[in-house]
N, CA, C and O atoms as a Maestro MAE file, in Angstrom:
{
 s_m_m2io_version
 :::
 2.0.0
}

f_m_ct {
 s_m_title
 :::
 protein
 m_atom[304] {
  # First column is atom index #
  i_m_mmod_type
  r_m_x_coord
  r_m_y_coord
  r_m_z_coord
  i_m_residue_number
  s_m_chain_name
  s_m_pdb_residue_name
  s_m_pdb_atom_name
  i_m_atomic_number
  :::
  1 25 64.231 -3.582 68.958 1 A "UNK " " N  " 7
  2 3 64.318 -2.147 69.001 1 A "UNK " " CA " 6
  3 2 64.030 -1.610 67.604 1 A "UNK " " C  " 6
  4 15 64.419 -2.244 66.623 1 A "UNK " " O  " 8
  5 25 63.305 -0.368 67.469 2 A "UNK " " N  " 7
  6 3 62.673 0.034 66.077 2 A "UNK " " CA " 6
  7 2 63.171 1.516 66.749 2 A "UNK " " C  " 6
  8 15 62.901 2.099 67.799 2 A "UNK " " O  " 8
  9 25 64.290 1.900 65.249 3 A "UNK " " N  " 7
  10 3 64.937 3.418 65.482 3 A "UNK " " CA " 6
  11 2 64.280 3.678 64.423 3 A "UNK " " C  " 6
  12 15 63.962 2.741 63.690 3 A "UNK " " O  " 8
  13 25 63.917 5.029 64.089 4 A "UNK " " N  " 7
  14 3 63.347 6.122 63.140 4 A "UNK " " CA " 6
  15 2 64.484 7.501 63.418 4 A "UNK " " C  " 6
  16 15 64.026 8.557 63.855 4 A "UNK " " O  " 8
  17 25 66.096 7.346 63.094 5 A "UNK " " N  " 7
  18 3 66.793 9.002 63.379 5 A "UNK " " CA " 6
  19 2 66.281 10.012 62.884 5 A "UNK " " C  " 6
  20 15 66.067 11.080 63.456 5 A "UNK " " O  " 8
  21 25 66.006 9.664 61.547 6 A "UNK " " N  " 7
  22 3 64.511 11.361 61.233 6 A "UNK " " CA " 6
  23 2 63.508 11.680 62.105 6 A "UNK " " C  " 6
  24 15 63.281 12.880 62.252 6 A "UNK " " O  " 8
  25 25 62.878 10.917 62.697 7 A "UNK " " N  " 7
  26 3 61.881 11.386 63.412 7 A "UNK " " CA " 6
  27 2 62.514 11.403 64.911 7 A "UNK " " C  " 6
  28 15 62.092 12.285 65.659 7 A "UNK " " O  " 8
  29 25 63.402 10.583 65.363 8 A "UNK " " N  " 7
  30 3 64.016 10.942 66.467 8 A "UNK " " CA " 6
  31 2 62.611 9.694 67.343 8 A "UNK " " C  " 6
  32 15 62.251 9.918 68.498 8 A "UNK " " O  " 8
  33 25 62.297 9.040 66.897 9 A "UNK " " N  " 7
  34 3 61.933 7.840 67.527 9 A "UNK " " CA " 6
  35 2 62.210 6.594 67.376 9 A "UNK " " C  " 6
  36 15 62.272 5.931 66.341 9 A "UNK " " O  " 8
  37 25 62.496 6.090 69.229 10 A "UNK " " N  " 7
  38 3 62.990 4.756 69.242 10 A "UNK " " CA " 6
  39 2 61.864 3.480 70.042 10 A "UNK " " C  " 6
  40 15 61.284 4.152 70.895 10 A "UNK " " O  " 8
  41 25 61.487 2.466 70.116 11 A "UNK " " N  " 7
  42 3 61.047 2.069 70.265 11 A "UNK " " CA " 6
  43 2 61.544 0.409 70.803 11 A "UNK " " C  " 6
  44 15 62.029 -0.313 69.933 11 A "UNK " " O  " 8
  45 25 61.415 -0.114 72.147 12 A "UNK " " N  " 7
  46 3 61.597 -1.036 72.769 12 A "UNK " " CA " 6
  47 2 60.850 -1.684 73.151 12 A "UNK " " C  " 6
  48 15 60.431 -1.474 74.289 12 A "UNK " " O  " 8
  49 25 60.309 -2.834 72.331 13 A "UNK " " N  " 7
  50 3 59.109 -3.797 72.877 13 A "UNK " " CA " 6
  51 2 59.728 -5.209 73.137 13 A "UNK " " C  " 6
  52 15 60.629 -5.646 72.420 13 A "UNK " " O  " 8
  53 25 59.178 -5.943 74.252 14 A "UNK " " N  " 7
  54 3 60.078 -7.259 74.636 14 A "UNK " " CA " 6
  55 2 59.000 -8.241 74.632 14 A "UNK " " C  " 6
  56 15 57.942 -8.064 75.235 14 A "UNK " " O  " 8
  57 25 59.374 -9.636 73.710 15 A "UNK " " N  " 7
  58 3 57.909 -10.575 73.471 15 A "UNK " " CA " 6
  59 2 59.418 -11.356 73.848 15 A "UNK " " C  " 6
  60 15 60.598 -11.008 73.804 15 A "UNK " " O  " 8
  61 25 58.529 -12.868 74.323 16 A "UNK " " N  " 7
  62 3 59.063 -13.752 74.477 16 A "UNK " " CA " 6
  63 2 59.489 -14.900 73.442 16 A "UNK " " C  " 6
  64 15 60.472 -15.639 73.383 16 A "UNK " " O  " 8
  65 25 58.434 -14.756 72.712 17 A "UNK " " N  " 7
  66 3 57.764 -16.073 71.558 17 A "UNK " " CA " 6
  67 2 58.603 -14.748 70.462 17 A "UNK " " C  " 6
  68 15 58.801 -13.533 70.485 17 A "UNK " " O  " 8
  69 25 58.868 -15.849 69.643 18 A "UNK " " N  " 7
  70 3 60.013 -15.403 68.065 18 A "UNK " " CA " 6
  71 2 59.069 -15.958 66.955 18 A "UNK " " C  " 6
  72 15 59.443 -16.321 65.840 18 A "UNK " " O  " 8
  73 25 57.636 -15.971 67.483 19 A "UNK " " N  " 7
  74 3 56.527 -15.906 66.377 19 A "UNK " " CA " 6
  75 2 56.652 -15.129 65.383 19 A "UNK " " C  " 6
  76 15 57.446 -14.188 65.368 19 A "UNK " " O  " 8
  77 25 56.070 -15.361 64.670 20 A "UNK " " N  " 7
  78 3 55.979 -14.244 63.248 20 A "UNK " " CA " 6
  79 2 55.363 -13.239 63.212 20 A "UNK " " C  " 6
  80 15 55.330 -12.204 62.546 20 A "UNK " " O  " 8
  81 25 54.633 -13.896 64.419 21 A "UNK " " N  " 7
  82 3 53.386 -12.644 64.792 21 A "UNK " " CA " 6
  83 2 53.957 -11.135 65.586 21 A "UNK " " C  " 6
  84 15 53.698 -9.969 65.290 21 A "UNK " " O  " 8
  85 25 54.581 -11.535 66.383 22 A "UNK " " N  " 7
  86 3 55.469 -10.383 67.295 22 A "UNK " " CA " 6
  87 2 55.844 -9.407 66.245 22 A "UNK " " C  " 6
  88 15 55.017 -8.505 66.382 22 A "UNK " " O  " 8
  89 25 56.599 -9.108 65.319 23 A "UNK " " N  " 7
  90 3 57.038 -8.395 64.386 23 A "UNK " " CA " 6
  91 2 55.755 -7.849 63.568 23 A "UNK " " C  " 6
  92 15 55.331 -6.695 63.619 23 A "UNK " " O  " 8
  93 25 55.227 -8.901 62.810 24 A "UNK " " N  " 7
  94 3 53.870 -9.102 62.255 24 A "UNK " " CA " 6
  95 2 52.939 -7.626 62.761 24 A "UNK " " C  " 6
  96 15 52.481 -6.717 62.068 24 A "UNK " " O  " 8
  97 25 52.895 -7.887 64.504 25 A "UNK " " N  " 7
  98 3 51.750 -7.100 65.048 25 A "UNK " " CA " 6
  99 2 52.432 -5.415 64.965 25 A "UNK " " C  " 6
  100 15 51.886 -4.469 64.398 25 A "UNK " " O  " 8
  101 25 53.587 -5.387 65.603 26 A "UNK " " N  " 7
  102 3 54.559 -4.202 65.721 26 A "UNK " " CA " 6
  103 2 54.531 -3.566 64.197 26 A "UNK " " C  " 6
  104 15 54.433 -2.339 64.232 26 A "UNK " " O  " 8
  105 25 54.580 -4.001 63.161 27 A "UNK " " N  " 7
  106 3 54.542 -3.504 62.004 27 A "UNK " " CA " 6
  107 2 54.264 -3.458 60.680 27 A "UNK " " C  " 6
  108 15 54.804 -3.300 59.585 27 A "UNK " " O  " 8
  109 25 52.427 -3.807 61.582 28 A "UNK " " N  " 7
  110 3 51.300 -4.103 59.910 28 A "UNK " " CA " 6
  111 2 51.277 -2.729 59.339 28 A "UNK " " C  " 6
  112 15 51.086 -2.722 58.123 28 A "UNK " " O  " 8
  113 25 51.432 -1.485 59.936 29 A "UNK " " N  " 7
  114 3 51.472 -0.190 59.380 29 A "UNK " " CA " 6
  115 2 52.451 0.215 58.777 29 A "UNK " " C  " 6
  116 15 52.060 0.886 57.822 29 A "UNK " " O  " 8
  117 25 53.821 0.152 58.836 30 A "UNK " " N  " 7
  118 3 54.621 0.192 58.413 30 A "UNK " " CA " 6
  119 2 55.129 0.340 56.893 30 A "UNK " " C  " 6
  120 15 55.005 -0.562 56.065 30 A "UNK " " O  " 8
  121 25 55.621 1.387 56.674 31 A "UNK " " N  " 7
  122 3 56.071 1.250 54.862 31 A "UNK " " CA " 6
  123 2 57.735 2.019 54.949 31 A "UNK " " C  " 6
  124 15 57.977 3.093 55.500 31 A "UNK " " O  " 8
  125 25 58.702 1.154 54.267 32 A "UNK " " N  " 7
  126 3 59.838 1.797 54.905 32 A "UNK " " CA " 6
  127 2 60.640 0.876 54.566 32 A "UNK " " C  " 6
  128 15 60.010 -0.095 54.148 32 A "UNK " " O  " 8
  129 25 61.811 0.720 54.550 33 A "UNK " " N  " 7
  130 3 63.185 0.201 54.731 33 A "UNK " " CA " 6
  131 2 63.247 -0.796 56.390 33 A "UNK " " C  " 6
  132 15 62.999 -0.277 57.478 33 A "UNK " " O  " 8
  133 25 63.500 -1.769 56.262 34 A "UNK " " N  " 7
  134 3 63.947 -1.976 57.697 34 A "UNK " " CA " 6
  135 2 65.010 -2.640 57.434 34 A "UNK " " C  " 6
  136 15 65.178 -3.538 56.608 34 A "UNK " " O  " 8
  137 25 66.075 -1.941 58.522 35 A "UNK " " N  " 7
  138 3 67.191 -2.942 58.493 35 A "UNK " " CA " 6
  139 2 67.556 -4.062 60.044 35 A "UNK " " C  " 6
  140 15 67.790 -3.853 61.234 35 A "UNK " " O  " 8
  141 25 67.421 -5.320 59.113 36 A "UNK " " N  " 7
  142 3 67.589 -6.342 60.467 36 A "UNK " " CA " 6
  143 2 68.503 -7.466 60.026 36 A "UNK " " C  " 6
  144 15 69.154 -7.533 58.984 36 A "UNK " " O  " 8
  145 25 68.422 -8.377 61.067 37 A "UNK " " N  " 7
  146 3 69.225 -9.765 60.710 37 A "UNK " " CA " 6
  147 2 68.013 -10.260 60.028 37 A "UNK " " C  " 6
  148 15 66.925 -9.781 59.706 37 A "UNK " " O  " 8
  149 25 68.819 -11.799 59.897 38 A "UNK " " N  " 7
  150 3 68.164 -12.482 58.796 38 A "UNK " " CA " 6
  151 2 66.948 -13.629 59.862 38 A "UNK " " C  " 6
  152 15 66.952 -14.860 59.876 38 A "UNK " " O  " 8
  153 25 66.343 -13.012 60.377 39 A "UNK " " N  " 7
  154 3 65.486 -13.932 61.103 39 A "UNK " " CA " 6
  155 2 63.790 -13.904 59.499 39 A "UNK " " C  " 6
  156 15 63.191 -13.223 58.666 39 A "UNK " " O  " 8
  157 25 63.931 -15.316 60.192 40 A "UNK " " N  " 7
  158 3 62.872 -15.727 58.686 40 A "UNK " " CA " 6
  159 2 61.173 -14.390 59.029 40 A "UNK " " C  " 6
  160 15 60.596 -13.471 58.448 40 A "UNK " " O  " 8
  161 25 61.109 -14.940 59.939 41 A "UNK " " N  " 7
  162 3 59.841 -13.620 59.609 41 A "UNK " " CA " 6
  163 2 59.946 -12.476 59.318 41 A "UNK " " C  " 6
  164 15 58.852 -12.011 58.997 41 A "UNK " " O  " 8
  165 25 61.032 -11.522 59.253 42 A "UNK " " N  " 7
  166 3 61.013 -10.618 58.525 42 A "UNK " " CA " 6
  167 2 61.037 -10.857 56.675 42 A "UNK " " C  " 6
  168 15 60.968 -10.020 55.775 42 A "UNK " " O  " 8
  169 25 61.117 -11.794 56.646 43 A "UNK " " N  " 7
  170 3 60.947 -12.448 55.303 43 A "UNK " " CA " 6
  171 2 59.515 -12.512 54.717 43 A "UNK " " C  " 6
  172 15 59.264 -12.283 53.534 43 A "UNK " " O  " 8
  173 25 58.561 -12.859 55.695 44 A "UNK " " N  " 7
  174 3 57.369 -12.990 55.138 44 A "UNK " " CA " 6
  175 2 56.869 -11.355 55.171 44 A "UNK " " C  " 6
  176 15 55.951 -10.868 54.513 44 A "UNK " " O  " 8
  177 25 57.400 -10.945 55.750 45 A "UNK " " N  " 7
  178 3 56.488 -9.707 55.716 45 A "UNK " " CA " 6
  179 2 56.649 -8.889 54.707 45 A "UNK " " C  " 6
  180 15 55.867 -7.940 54.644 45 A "UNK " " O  " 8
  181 25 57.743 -9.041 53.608 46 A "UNK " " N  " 7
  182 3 58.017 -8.087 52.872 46 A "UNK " " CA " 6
  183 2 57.257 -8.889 51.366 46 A "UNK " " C  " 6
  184 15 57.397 -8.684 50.160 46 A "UNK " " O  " 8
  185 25 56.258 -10.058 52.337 47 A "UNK " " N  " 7
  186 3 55.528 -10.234 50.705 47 A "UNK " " CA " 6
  187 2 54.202 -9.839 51.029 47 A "UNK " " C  " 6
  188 15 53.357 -9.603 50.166 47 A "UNK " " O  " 8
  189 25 53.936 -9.735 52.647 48 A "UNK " " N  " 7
  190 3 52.339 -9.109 52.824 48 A "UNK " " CA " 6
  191 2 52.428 -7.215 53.036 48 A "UNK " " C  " 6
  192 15 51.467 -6.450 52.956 48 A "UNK " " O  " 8
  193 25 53.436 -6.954 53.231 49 A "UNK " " N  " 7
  194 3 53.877 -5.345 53.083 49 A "UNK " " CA " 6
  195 2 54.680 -4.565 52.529 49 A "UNK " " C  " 6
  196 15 55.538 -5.154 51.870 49 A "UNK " " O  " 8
  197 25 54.777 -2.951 52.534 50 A "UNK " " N  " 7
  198 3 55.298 -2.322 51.961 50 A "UNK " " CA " 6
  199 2 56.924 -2.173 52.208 50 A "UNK " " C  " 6
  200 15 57.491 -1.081 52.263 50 A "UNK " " O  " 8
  201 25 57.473 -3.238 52.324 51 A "UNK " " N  " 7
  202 3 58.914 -3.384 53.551 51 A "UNK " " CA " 6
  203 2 59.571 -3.209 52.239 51 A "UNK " " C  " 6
  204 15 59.131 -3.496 51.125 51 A "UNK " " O  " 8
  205 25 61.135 -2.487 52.700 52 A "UNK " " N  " 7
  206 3 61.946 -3.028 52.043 52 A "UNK " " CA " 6
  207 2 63.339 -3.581 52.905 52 A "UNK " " C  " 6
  208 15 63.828 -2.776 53.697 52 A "UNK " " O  " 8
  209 25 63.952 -4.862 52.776 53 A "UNK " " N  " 7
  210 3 64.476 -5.058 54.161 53 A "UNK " " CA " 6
  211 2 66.412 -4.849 53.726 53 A "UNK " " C  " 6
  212 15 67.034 -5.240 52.738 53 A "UNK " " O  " 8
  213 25 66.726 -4.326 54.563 54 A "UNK " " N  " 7
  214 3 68.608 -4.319 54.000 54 A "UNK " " CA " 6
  215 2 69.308 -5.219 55.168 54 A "UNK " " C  " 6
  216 15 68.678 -5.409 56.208 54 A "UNK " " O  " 8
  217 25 70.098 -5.555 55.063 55 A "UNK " " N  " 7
  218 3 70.868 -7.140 56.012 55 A "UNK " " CA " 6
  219 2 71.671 -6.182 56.692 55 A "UNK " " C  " 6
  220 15 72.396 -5.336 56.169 55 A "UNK " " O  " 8
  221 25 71.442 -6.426 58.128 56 A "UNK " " N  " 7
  222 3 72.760 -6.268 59.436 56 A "UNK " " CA " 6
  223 2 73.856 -6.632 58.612 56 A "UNK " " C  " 6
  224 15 74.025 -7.658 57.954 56 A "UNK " " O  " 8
  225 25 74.675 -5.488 58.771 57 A "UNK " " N  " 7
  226 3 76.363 -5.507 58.433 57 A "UNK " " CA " 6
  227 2 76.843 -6.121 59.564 57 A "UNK " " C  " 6
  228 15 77.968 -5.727 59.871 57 A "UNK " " O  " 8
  229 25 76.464 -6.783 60.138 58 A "UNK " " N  " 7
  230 3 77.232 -7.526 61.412 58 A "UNK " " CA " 6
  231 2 77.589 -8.035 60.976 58 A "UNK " " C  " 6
  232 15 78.787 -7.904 60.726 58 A "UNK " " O  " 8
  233 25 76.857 -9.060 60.504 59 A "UNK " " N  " 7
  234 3 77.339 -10.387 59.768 59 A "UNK " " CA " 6
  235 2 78.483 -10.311 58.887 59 A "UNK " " C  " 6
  236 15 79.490 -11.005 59.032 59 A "UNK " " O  " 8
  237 25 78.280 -9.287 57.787 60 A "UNK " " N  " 7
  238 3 79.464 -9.146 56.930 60 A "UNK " " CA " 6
  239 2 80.637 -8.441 57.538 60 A "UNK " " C  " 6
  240 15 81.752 -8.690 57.081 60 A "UNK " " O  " 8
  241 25 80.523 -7.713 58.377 61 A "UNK " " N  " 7
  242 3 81.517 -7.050 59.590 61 A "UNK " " CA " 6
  243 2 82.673 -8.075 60.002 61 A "UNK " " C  " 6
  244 15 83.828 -7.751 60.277 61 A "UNK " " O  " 8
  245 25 82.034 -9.661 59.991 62 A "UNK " " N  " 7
  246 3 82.888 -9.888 61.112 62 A "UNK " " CA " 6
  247 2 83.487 -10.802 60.119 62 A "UNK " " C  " 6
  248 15 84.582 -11.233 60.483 62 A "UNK " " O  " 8
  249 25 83.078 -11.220 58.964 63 A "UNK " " N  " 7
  250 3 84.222 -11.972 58.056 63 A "UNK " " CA " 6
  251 2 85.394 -10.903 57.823 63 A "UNK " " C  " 6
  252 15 86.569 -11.225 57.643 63 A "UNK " " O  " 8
  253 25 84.971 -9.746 57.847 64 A "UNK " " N  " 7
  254 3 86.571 -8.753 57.343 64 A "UNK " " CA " 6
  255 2 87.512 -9.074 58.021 64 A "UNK " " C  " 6
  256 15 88.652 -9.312 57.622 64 A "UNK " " O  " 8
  257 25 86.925 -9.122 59.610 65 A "UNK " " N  " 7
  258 3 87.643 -8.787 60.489 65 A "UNK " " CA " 6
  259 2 88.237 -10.276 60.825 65 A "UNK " " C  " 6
  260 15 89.404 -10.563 61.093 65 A "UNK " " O  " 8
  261 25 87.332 -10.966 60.753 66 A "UNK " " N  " 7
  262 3 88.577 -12.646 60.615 66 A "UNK " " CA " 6
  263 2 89.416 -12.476 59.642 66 A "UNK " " C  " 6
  264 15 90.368 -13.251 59.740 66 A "UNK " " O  " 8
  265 25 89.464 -11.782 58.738 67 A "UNK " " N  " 7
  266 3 90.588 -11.719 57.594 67 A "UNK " " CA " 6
  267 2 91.497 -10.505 57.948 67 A "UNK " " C  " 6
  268 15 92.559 -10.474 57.325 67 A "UNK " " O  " 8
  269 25 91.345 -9.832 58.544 68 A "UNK " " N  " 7
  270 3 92.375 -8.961 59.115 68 A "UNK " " CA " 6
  271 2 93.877 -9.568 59.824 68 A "UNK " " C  " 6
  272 15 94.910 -8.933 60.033 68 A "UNK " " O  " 8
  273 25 93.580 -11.039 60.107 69 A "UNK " " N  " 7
  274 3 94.717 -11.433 60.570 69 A "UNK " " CA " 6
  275 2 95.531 -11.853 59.126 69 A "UNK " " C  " 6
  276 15 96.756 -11.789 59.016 69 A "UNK " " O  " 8
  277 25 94.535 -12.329 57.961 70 A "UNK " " N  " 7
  278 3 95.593 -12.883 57.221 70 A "UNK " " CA " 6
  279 2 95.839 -11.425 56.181 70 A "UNK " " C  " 6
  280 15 96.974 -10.956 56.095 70 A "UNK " " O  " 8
  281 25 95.054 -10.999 55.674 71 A "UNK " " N  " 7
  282 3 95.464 -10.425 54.754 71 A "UNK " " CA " 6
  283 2 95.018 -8.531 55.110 71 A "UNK " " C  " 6
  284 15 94.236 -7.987 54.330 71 A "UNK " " O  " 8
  285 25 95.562 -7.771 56.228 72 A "UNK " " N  " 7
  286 3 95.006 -6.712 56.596 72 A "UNK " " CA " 6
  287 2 94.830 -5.547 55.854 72 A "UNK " " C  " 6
  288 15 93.819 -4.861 56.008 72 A "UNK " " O  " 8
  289 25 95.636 -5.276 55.130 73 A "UNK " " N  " 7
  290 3 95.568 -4.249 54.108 73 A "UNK " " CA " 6
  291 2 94.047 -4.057 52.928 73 A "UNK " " C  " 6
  292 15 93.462 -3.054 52.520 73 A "UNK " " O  " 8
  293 25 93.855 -5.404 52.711 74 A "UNK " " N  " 7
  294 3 92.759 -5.658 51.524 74 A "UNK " " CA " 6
  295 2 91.612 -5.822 52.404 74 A "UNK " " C  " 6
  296 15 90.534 -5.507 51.901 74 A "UNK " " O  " 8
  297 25 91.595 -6.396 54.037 75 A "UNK " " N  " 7
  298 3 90.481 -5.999 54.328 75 A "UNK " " CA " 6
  299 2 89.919 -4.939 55.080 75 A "UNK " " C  " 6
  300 15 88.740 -4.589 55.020 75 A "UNK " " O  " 8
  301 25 90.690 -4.503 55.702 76 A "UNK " " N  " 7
  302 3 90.642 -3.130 55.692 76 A "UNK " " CA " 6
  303 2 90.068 -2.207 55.068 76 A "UNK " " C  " 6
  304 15 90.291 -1.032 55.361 76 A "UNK " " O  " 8
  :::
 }
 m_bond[303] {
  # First column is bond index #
  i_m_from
  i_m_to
  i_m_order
  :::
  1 1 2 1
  2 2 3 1
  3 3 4 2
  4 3 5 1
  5 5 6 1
  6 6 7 1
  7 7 8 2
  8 7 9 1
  9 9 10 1
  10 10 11 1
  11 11 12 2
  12 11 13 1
  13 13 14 1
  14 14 15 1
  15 15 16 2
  16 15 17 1
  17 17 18 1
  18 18 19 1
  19 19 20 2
  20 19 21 1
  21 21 22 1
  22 22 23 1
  23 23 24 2
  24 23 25 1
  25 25 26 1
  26 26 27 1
  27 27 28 2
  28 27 29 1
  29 29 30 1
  30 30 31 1
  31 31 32 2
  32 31 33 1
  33 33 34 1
  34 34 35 1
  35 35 36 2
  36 35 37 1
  37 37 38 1
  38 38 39 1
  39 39 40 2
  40 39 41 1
  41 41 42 1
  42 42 43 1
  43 43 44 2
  44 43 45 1
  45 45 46 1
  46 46 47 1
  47 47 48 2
  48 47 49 1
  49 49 50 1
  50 50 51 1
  51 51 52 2
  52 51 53 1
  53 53 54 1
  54 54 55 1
  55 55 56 2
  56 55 57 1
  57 57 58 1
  58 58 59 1
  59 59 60 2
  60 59 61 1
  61 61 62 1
  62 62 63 1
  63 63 64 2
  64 63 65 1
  65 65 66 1
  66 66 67 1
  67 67 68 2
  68 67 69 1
  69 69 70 1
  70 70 71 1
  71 71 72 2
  72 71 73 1
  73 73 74 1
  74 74 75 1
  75 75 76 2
  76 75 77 1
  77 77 78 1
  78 78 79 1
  79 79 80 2
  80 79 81 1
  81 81 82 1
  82 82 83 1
  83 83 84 2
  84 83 85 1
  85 85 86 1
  86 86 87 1
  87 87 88 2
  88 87 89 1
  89 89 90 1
  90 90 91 1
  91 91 92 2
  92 91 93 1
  93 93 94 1
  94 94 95 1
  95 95 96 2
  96 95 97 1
  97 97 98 1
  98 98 99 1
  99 99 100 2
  100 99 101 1
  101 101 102 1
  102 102 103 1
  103 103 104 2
  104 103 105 1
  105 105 106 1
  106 106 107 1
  107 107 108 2
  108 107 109 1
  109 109 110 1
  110 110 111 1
  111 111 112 2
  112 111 113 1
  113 113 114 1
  114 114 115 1
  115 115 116 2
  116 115 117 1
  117 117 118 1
  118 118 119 1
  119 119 120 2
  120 119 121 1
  121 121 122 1
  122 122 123 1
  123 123 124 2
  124 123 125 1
  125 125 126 1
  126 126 127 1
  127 127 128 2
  128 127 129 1
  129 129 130 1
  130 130 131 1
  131 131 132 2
  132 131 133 1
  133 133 134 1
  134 134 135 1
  135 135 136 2
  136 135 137 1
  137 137 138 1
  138 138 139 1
  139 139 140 2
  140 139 141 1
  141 141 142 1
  142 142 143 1
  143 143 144 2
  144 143 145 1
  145 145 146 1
  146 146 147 1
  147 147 148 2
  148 147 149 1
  149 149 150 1
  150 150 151 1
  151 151 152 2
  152 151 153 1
  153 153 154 1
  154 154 155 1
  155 155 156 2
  156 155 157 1
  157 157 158 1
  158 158 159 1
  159 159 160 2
  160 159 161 1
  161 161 162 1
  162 162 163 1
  163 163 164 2
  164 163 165 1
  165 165 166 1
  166 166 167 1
  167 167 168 2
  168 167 169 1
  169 169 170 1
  170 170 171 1
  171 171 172 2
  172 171 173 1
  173 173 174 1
  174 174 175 1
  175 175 176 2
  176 175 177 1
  177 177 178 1
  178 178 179 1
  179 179 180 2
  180 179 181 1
  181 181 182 1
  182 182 183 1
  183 183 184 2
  184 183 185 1
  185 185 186 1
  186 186 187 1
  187 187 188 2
  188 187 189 1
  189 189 190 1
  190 190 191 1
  191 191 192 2
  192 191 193 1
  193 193 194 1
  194 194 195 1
  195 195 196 2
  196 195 197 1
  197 197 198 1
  198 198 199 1
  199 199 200 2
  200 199 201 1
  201 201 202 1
  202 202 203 1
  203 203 204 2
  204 203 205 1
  205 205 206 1
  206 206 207 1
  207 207 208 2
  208 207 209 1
  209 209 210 1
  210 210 211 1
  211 211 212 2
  212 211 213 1
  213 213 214 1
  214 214 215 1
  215 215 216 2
  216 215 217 1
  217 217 218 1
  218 218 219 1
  219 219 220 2
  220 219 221 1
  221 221 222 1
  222 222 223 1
  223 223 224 2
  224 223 225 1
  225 225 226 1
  226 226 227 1
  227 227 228 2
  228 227 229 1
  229 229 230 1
  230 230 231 1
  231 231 232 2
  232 231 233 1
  233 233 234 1
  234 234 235 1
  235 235 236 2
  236 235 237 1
  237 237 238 1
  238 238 239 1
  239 239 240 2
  240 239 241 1
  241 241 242 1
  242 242 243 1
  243 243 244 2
  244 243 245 1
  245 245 246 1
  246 246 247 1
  247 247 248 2
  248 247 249 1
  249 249 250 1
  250 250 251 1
  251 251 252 2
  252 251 253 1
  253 253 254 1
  254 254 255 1
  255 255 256 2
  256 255 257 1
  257 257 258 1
  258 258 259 1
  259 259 260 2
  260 259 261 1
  261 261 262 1
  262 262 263 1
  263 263 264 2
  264 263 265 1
  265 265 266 1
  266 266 267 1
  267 267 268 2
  268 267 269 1
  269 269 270 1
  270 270 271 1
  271 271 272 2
  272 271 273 1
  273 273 274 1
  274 274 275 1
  275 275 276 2
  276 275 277 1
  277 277 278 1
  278 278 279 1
  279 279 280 2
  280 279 281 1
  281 281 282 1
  282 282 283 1
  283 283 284 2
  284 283 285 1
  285 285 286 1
  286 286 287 1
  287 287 288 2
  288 287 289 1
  289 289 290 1
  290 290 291 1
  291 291 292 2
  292 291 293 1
  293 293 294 1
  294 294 295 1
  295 295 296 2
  296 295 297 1
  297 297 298 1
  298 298 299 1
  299 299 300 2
  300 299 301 1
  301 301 302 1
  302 302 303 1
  303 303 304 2
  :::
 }
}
């Protein structure tokens, strides 16, 4: 899924293959920020384009929240 909230466009394309190419094709035009997980082809692309990429807070989301049992106040 590719959100744009400034422009108020969203975008849902479904490939099967986790090629490099799938992403690759969806966003040789592209100049912008993208924020995703850490799947390796978004990696290459930010050395053949104008990307700049920021990491899913998921990931860091959910160590807080395993630490919420021990120490809740600080992770919080």
């Amino acid at each position: 899924m590719l959100h744009a909230p400034v422009e108020g466009i969203v975008l849902f394309e479904y490939n099967a293959s986790r090629s490099v190419e799938v992403p690759e094709n969806i966003l040789q035009q592209f100049i912008g920020t993208l924020q995703t997980y850490s799947y390796r082809a978004y990696q290459k692309l930010i050395t053949k384009y104008l990307i700049k990429l920021l990491a899913c807070m998921a990931h860091a989301r959910r160590y807080f929240e395993k630490a919420l049992d021990n120490d809740k106040s600080r992770a919080s």
